[in-house]
N, C-alpha and C positions, 0 to 999 in steps of 0.2 A: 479549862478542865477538859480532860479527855478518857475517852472509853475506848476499850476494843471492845466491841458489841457482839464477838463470834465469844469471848468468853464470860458474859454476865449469868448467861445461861442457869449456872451450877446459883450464884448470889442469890438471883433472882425467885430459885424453886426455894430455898432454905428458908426465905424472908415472907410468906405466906402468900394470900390470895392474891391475884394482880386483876386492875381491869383491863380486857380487852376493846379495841377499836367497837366504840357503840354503846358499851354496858355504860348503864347508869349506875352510879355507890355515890353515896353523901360523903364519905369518909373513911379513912382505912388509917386505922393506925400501926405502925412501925415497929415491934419491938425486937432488941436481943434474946439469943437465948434464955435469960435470965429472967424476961420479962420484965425489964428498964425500957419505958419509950425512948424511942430515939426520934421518931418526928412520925407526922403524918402525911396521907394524901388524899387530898378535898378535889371536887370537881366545882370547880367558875364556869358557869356556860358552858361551852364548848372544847374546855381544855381541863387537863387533871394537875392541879400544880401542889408539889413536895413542897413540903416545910417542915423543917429542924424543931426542935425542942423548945427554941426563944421564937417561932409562928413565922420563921424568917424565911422566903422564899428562897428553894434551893433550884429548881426547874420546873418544866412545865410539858406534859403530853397534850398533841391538837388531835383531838379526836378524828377530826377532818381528813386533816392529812397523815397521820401518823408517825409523826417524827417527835424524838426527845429532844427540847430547846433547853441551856441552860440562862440564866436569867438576867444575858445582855441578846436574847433572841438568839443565839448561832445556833446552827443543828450540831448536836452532838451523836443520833442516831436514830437509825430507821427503826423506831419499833418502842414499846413503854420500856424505862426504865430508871424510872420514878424512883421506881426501891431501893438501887444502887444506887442513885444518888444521895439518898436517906443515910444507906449505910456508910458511905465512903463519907459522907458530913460528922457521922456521927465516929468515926474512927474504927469501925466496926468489920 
């Protein structure tokens, strides 16, 4: 899977609150315009990891370092974007 990270930008504001490096959230959930879940994103420790609709891990932000992994570990990008992963899983 791959992202150009100069443009999630726009995705990213429309899809609501995001955490930054540090903040602690229990959970954030995902939805469309419509207000259909599309998945969430929970914090384990030290990392914020997206899940789909069926609880299915889509990636993973490391607080530590700050890089988006998607869920064979490779970086996908410097910076959260958790959401767009949400949304590109969910067709959205």
């Amino acid at each position: 899977m791959s992202f150009n990270c100069s443009n999630i930008g726009a995705t990213l504001s429309s899809a609501g609150n995001h955490s930054q490096k540090g903040t602690l959230m229990a959970e954030e959930v995902i939805r469309d315009r419509t207000g259909r879940r599309l998945g969430i994103i929970v914090q384990e420790g030290n990392r914020l990891v997206a899940r789909n609709v069926q609880n299915l891990p889509l990636g993973y932000y490391d607080l530590k370092d700050g890089y988006t992994r998607d869920t064979t570990q490779t970086i996908i990008c410097k910076g959260n974007i958790l959401a767009a992963l949400v949304l590109k899983a969910a067709g959205a």
